[in-house]
TORPA-279507 format. One line per 4 residues: their letters; for each residue x, y, z of N, C-alpha, C. Coordinates in steps of 0.1 Angstrom, whole numbers, plus 2048, in hexadecimal, padded with zeros to 3 digits. Last residue first. Example, Ala and Ser with C-alpha at 12.3 -4.5 7.8 and 13.67 -1.06 7.14 Angstrom:
<sites>
sa) 880,7EA,847,889,7F5,847,881,800,84F  884,7C7,84E,87B,7D3,84E,884,7DF,84E
</sites>
This chain:
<sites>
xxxx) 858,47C,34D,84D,477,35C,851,480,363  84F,485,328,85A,487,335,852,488,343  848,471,30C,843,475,31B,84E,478,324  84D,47C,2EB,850,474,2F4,84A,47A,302
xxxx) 831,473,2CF,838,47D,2DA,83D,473,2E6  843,45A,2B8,836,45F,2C4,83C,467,2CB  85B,45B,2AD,84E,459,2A1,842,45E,2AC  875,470,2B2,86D,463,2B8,860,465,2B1
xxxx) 887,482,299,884,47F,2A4,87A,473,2A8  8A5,473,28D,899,477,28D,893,472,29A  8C6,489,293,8BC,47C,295,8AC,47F,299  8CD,498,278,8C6,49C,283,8C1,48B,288
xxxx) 8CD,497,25B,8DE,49C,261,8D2,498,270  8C0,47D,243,8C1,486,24E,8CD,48B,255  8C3,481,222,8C7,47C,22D,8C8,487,23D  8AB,47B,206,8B3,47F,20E,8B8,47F,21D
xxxx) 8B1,45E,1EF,8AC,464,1FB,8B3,46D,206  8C8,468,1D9,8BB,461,1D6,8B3,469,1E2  8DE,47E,1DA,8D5,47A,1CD,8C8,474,1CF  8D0,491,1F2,8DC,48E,1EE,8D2,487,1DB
xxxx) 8CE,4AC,20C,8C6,4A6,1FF,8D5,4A2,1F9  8CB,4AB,22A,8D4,4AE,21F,8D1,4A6,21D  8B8,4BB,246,8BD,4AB,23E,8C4,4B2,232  8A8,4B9,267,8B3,4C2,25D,8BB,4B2,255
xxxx) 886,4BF,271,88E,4B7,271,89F,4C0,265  86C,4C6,28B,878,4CD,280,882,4C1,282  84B,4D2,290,855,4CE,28E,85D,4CA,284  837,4E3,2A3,83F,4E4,29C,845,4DB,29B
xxxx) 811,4ED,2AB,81C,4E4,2AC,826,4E3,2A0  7FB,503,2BE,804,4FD,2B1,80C,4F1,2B7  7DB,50F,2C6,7E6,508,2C6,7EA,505,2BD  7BD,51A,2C8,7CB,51D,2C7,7DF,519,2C6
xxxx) 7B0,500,2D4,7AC,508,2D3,7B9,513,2D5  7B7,4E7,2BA,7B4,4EC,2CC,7B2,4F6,2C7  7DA,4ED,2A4,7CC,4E8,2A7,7C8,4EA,2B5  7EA,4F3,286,7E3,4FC,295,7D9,4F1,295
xxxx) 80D,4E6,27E,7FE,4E9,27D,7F7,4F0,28A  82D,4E8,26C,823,4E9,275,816,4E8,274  84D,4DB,25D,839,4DD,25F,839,4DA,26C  867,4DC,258,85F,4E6,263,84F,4E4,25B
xxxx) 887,4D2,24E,877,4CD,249,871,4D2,254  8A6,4E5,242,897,4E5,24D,88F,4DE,24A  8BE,4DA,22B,8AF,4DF,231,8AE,4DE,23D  8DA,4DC,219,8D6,4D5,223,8CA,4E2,226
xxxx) 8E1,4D0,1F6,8DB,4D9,203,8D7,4D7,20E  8EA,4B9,1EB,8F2,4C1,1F4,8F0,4CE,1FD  8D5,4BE,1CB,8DD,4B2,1D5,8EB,4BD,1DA  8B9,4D2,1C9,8CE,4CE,1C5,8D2,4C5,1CF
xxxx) 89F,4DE,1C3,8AA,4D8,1CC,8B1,4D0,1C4  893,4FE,1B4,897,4F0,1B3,8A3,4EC,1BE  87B,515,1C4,88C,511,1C5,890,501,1BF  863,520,1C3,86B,516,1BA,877,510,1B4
xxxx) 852,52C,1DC,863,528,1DD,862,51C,1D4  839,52D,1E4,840,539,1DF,847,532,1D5  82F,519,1FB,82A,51A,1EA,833,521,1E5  852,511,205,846,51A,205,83E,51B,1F8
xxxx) 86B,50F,213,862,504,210,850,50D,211  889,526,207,87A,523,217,874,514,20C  8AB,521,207,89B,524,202,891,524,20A  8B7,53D,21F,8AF,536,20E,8B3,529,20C
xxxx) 8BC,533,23C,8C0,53A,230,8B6,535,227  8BD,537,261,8B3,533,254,8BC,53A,246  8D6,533,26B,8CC,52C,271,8C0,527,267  8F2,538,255,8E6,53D,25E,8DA,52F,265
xxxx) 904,526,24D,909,52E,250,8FE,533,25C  8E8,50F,247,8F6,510,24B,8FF,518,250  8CA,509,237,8D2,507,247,8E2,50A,240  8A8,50F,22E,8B5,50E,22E,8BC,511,237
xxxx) 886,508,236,88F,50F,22E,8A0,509,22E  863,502,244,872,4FC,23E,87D,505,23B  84B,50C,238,84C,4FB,23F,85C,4F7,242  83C,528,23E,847,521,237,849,515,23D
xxxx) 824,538,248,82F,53D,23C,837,532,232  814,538,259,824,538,25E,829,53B,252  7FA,531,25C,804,540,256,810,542,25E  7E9,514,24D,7ED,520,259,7F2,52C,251
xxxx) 7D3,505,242,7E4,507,23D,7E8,511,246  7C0,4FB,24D,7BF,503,249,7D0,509,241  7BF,4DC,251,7B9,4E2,244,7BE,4F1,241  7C8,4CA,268,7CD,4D8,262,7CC,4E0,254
xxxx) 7CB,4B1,267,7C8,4B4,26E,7C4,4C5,271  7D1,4AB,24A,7CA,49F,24D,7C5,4A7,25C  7E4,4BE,241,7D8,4BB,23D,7CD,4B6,245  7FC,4AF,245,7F8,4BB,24A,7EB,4BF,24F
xxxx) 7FE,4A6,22B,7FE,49C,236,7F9,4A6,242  802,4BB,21B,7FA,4B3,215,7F2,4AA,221  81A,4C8,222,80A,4D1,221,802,4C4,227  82D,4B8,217,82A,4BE,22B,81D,4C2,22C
xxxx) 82B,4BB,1FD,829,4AE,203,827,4AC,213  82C,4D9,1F9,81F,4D0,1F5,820,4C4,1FF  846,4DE,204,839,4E2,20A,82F,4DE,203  854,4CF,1EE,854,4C9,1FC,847,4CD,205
xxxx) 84F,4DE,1DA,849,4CF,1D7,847,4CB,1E4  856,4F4,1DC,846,4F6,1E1,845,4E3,1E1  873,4F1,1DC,86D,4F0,1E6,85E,4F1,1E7  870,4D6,1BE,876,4DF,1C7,86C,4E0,1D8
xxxx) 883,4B6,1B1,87A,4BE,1B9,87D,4CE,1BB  8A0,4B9,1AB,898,4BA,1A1,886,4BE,1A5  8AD,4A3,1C3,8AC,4AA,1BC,8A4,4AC,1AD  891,49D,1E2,899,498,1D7,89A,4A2,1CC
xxxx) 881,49B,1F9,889,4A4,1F5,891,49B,1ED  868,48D,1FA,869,495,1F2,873,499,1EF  86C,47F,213,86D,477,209,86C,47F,1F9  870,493,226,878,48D,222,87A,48A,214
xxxx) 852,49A,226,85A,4A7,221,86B,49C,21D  848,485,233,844,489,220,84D,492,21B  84E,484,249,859,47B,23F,853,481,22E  845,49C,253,853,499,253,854,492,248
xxxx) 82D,490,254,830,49B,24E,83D,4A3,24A  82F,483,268,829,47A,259,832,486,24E  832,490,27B,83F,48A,280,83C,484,26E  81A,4A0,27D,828,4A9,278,831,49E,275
xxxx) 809,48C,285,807,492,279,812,499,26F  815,484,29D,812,479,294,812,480,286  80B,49E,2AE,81A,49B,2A9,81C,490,29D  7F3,49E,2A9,7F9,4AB,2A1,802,4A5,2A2
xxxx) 7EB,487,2B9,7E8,487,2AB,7F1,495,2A7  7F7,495,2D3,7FE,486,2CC,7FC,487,2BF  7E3,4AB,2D7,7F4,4AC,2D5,7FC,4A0,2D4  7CA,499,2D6,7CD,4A7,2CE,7DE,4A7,2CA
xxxx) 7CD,492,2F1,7D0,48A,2E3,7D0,491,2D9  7E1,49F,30B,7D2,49D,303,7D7,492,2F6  7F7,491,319,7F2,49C,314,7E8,497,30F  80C,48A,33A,805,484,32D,7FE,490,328
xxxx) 82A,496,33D,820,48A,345,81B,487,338  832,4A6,328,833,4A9,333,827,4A1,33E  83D,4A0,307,82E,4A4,30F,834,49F,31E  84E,4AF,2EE,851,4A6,2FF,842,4AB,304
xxxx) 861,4B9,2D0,856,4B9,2DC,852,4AC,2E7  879,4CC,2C6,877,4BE,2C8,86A,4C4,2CE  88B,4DC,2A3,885,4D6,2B2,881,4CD,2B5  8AB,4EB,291,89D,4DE,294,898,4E2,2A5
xxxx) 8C5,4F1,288,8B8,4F8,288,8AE,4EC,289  8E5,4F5,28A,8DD,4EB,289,8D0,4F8,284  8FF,50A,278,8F0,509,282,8EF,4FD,284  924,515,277,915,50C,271,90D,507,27D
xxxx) 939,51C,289,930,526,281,923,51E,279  944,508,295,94B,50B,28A,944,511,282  923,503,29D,92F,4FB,29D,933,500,292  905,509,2B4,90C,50D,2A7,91C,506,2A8
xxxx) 8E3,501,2B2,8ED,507,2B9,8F9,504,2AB  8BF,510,2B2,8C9,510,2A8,8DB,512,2AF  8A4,4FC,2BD,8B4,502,2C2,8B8,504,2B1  887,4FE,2CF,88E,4FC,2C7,897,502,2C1
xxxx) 871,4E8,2E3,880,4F1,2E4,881,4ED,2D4  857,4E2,2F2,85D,4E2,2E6,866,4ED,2EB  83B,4CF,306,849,4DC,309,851,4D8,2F9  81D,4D1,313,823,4CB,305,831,4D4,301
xxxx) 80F,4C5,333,817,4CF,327,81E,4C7,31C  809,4B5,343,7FC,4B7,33A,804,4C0,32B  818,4C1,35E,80F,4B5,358,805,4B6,34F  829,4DD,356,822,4D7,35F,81A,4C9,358
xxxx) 849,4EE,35D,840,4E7,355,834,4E3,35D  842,511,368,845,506,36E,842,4FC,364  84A,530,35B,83E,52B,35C,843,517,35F  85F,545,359,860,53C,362,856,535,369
xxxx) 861,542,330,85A,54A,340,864,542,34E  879,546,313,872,53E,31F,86C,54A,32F  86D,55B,2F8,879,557,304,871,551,309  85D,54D,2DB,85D,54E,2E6,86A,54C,2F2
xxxx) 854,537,2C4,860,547,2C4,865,54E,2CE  83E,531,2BD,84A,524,2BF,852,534,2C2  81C,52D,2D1,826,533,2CA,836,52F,2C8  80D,51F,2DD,806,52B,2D9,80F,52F,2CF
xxxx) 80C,4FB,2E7,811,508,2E7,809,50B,2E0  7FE,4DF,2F7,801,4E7,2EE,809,4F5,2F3  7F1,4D8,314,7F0,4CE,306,7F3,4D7,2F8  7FE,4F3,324,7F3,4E4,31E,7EE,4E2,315
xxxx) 81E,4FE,31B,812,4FC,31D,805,4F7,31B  83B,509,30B,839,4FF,314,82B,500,31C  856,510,2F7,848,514,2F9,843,507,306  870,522,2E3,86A,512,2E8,85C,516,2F0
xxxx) 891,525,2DB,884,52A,2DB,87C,51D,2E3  8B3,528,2DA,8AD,523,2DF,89F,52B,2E1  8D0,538,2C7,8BF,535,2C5,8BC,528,2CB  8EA,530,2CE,8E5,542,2CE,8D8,53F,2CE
xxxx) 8FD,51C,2DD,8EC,51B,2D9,8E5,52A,2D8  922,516,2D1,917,51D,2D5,905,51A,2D5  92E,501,2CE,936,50A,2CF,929,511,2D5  923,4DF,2DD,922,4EC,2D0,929,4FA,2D4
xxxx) 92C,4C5,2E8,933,4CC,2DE,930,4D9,2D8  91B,4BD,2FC,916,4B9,2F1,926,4BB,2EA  918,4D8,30B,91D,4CE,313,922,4C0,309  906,4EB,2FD,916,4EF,2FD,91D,4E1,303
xxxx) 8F4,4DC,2FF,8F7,4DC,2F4,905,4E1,2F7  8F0,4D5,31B,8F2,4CD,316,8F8,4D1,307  8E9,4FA,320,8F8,4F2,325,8FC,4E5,31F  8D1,4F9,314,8E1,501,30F,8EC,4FA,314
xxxx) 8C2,4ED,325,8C8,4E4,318,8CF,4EF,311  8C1,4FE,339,8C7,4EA,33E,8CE,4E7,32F  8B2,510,333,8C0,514,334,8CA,508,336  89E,509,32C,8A6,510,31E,8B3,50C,324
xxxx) 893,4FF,347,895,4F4,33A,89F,4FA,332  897,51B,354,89E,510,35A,8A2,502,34C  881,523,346,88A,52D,343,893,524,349  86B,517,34B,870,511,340,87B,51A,340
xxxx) 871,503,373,86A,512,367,873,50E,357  863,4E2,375,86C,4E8,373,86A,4F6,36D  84C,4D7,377,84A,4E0,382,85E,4E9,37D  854,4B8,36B,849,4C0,371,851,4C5,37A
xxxx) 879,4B9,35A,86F,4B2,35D,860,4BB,367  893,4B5,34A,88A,4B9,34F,881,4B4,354  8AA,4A2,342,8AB,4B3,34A,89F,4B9,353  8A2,490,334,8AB,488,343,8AA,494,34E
xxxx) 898,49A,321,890,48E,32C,891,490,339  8AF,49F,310,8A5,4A8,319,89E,4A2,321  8C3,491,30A,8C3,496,317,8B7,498,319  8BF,498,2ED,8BC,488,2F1,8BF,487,300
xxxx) 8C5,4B6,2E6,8B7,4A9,2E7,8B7,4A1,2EF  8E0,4A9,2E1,8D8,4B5,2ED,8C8,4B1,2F5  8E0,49B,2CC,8E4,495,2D9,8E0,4A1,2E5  8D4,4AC,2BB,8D3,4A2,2BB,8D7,49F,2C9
xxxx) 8EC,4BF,2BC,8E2,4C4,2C0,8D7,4B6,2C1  906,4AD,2B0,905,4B3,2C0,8F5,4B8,2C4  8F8,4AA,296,8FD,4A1,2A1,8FE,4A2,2B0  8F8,4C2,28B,8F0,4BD,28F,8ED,4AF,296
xxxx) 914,4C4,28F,90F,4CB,297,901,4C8,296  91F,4B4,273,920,4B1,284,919,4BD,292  90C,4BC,265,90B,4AE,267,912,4B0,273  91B,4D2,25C,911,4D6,263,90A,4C7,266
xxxx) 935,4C9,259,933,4D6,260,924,4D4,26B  92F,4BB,245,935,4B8,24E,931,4BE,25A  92A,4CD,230,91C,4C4,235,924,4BF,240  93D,4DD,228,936,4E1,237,92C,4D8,236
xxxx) 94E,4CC,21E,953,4CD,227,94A,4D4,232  93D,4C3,204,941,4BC,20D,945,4BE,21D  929,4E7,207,935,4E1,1FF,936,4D0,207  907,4EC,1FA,912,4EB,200,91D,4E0,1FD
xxxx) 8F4,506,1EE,8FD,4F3,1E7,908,4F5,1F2  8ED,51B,1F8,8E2,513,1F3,8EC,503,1F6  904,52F,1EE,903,526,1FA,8F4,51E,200  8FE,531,1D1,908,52B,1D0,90B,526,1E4
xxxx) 8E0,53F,1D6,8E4,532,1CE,8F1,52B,1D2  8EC,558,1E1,8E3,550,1EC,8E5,541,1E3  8F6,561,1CB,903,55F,1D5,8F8,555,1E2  8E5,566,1B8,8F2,55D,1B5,8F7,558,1C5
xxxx) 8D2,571,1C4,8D1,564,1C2,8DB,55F,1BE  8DB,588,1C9,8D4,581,1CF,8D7,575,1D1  8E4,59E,1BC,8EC,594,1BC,8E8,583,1C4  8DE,5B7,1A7,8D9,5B2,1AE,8DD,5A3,1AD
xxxx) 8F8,5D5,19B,8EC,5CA,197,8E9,5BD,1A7  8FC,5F2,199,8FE,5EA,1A4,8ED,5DC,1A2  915,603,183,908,5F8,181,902,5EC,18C  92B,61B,189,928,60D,187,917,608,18A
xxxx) 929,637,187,92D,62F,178,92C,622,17A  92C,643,19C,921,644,194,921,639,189  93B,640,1B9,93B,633,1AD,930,634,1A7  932,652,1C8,93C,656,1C3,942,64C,1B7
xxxx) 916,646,1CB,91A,655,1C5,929,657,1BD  91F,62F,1DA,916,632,1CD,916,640,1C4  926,63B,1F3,92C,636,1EC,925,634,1DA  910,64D,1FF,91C,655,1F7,928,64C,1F4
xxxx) 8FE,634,202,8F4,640,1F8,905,64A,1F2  90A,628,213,909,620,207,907,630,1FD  908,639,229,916,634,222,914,631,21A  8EE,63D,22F,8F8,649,229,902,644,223
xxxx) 8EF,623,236,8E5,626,22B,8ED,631,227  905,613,244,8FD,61B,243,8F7,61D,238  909,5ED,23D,90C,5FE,23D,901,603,241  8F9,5D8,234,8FF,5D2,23F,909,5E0,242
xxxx) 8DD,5D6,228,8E1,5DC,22A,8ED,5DD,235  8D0,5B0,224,8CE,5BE,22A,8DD,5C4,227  8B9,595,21B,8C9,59A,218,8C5,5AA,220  8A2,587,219,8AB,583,220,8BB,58A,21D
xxxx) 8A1,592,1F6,896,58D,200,8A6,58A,209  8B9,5AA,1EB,8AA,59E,1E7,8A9,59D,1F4  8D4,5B3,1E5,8C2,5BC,1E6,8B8,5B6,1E7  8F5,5B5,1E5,8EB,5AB,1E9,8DB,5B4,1E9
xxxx) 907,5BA,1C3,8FF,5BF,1D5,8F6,5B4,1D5  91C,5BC,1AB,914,5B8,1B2,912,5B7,1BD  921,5D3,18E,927,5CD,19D,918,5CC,1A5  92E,5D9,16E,920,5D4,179,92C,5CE,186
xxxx) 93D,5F8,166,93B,5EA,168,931,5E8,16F  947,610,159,93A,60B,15A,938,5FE,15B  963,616,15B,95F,60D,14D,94D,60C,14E  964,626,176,962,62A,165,965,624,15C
xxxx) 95D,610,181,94E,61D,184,958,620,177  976,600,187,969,5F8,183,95D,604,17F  982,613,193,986,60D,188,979,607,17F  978,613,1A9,976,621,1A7,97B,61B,193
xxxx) 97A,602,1C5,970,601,1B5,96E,60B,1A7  98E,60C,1D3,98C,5FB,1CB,986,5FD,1C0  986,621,1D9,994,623,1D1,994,615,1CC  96D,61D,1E5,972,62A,1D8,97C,625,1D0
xxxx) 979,611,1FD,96F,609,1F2,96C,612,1E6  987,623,209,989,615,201,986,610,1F9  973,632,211,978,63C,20A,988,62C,1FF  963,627,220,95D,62B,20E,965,631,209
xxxx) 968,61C,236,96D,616,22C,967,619,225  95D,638,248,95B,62B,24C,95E,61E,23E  958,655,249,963,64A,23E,964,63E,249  951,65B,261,951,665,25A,954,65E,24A
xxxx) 952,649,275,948,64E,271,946,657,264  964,62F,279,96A,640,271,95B,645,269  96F,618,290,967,620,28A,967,62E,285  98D,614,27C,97E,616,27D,979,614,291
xxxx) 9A2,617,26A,99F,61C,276,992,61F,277  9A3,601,24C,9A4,60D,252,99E,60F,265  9B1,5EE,232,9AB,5ED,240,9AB,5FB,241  9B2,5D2,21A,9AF,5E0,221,9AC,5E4,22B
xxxx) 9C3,5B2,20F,9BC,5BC,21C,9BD,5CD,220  9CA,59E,1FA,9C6,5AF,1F9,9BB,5B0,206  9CA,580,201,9D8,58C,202,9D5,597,204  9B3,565,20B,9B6,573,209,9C4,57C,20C
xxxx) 9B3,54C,21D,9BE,54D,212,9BB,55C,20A  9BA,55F,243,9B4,557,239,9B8,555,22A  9C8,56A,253,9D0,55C,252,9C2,559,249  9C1,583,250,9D0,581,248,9D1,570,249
xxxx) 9AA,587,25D,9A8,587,252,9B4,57E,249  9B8,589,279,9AF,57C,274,9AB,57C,26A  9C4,5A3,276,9C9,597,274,9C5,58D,273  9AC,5B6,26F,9B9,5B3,265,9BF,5A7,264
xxxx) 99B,5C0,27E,99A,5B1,279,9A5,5B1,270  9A3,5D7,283,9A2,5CF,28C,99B,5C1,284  99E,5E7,26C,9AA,5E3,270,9AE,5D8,27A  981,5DE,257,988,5E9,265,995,5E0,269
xxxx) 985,5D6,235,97F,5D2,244,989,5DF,249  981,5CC,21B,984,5D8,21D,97E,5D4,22D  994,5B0,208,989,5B0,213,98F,5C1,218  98D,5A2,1E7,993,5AB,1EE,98C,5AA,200
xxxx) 98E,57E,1DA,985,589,1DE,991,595,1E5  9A7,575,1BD,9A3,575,1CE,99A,581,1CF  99B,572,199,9A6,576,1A3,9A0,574,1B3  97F,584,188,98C,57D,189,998,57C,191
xxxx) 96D,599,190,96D,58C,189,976,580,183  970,593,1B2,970,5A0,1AA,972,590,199  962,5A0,1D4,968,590,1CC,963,594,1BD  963,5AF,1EF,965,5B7,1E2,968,5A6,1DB
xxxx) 956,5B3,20B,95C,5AE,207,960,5AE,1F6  957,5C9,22C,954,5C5,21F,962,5BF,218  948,5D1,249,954,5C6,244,94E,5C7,234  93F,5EC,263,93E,5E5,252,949,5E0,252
xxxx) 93F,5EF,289,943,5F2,27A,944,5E6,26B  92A,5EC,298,930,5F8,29D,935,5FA,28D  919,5D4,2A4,915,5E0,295,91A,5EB,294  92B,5B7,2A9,927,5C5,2AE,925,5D0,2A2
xxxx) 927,59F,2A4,91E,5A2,2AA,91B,5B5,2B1  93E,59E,294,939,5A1,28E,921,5A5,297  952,58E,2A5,949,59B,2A8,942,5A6,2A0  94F,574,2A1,946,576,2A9,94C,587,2AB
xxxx) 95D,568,287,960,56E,290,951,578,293  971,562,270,962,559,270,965,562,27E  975,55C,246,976,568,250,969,564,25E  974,552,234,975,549,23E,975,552,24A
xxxx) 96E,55E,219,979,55D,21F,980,553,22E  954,556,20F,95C,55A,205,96C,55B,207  945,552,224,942,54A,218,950,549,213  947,568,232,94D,561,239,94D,553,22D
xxxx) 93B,580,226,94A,581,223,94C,573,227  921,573,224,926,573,219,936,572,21A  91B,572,245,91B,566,23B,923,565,22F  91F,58F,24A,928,588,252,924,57C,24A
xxxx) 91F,59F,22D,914,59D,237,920,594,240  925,5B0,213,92C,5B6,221,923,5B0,230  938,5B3,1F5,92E,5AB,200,933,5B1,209  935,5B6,1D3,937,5BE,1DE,92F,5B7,1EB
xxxx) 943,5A3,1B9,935,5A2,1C1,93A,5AF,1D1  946,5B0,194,94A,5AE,1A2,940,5AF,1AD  941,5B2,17D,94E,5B4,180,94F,5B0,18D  92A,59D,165,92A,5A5,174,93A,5A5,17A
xxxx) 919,591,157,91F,599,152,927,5A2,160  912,576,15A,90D,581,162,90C,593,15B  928,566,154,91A,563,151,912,56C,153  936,572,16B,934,571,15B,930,56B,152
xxxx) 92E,563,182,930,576,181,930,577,173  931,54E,181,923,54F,17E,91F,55D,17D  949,548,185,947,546,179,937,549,173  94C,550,19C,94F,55D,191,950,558,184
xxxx) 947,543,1AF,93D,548,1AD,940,553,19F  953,52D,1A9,944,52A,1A6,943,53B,1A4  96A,539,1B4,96C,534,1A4,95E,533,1A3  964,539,1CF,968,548,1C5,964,540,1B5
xxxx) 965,521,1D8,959,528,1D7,956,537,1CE  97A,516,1D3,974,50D,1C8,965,516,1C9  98A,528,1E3,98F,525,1D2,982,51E,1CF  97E,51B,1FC,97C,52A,1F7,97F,52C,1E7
xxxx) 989,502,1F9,978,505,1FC,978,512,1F6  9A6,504,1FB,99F,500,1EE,991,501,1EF  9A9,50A,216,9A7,513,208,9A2,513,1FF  996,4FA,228,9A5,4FA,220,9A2,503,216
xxxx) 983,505,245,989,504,239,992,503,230  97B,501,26C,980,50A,25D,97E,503,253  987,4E2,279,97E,4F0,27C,985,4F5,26E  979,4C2,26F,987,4D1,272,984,4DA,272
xxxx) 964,4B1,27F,96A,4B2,277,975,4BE,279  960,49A,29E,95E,4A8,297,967,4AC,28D  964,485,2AE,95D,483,29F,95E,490,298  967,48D,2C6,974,489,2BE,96E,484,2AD
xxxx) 954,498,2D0,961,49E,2CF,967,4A0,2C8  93E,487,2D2,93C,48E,2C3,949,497,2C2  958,464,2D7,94E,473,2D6,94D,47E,2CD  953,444,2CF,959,451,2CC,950,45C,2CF
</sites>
């Protein structure tokens, strides 16, 4: 069977959305809180299913109003009306946008305006990983004119409640890290010495779109002797060459859910440096595995990646983070960082990302993607090969 015909149903039954409102407005009161105000392309899309690539254009604001009782509201520009209408949302606002002048505050007044004179709390996104998805002028003369409401900080409710994923998007994202997996498992066959890496990026977009993935927005990757300098990097039209150490690493996408992982390929043969670093990441992997279990959290995991890490790479680097969170975005909360005492919950699905520096400037990355279940948790990604693999 192909990953075609394996592929789960695109979208959502309603009951996802019902079972995701109800979480979250039972946690709105507990909260004390009238209502979550959203407006990121993740949040409304959480909350409505609303799923649509043009949200790539920063011409006009979508907001979503989920009030503490009852269906979210959605105040959007006119032109999403009707892909809005076939979602299980009824109260649709709209206006002719772009309306520089009243770009939906003059909506979002007359929604909330009820809520500002009882003095209610309403909740905004303001924490780490969250932004301003309006103007600032907009926010600053909506806020004005709703003096009376209490704009409390919603962070963590609403980053928490897509932390736990549902049955239907481990699916989701199990089968697209399926397809990216199988992208991978081409690369061998794609490349090879003297090929430019701007030629590799572009070989294994195709396999991934070739694969099944609706899209590969993030392809990074790096490619020279016996190591890289940096994982972040557009590709050059610098030739492989014998002795290189080439890593790609893809976030592609299915029914709007990421993969996020990489691979590495030594290019004829490489120093021994870049075997031992890989040996060390590939150890470093499974400690992060064998950690993730619920009731752990995430520094536990970055302890256990640290630890093994170690053995080549005393210095702990400065990358920041070993890891984080997958689905709607490529990266979401939590990170895998001394910081981050995020307890793990059976059904998150992760990143495991240690790296180390060794040579003279060099790194090495590697990434696996797994959902934490009760006992051991389970890999979505076929793991990668325990020894770097050699492409002739």
């Amino acid at each position: 069977m192909s990953l075609a015909d394996a592929a789960p149903e695109r979208g959502f039954q309603n009951t996802e959305f019902e079972a995701r409102t109800a979480r979250a407005q039972r946690l709105m009161a507990r909260d004390g809180l009238a209502g979550l105000l959203l407006m990121s392309e993740q949040d409304v899309r959480y909350f409505t299913g609303f799923h649509t690539l043009f949200w790539q254009s920063p011409t006009r604001p979508w907001f979503v109003f989920v009030p503490a009782s009852g269906k979210p509201v959605a105040v959007i520009p006119e032109i999403g009306a009707e892909l809005m209408r076939r979602s299980w949302i009824d109260d649709i606002r709209t206006w002719s946008a772009p309306a520089p002048e009243d770009d939906g505050i003059s909506l979002l007044t007359e929604l909330l305006a009820p809520l500002a004179k009882v003095g209610a709390r309403v909740g905004v996104m303001k924490g780490h990983e969250t932004k301003l998805q309006m103007p600032l002028g907009d926010w600053e003369r909506l806020v004005a004119r709703l003096g009376g409401i209490k704009f409390a900080d919603v962070t963590k409710l609403v980053q928490g409640l897509r932390m736990v994923k549902s049955p239907a998007e481990i699916k989701k994202l199990s089968h697209i890290c399926a397809i990216g997996s199988a992208a991978f498992s081409k690369v061998p066959d794609l490349v090879g010495e003297g090929m430019p890496l701007e030629e590799v990026f572009r070989q294994f977009r195709l396999a991934a779109i070739g694969s099944g993935a609706d899209d590969a927005p993030y392809v990074v990757g790096a490619a020279d002797q016996g190591g890289y300098a940096d994982v972040i990097s557009p590709p050059s039209r610098r030739p492989l060459q014998k002795g290189d150490v080439l890593m790609l690493d893809t976030g592609c996408t299915w029914d709007g859910y990421f993969c996020d992982f990489d691979r590495n390929w030594a290019i004829g043969d490489v120093h021994d440096d870049a075997k031992r670093a890989y040996d060390v990441l590939w150890r470093a992997t499974q400690a992060g595995i064998d950690a993730a279990r619920p009731g752990n959290t995430c520094r536990d995991l970055f302890l256990a990646m640290s630890k093994v890490i170690a053995e080549m790479d005393s210095s702990g680097g400065d990358i920041g983070r070993l890891g984080h969170g997958l689905g709607m975005q490529l990266t979401e909360q939590p990170s895998h960082a001394a910081f981050d005492e995020t307890e793990l919950k059976e059904n998150m699905v992760l990143t495991l990302e240690p790296s180390l520096s060794y040579g003279e400037g060099l790194m090495m990355v590697h990434e696996e993607n797994i959902v934490v279940s009760n006992g051991e948790a389970k890999l979505l990604t076929t793991r990668a090969a325990p020894e770097l693999i050699l492409v002739r």
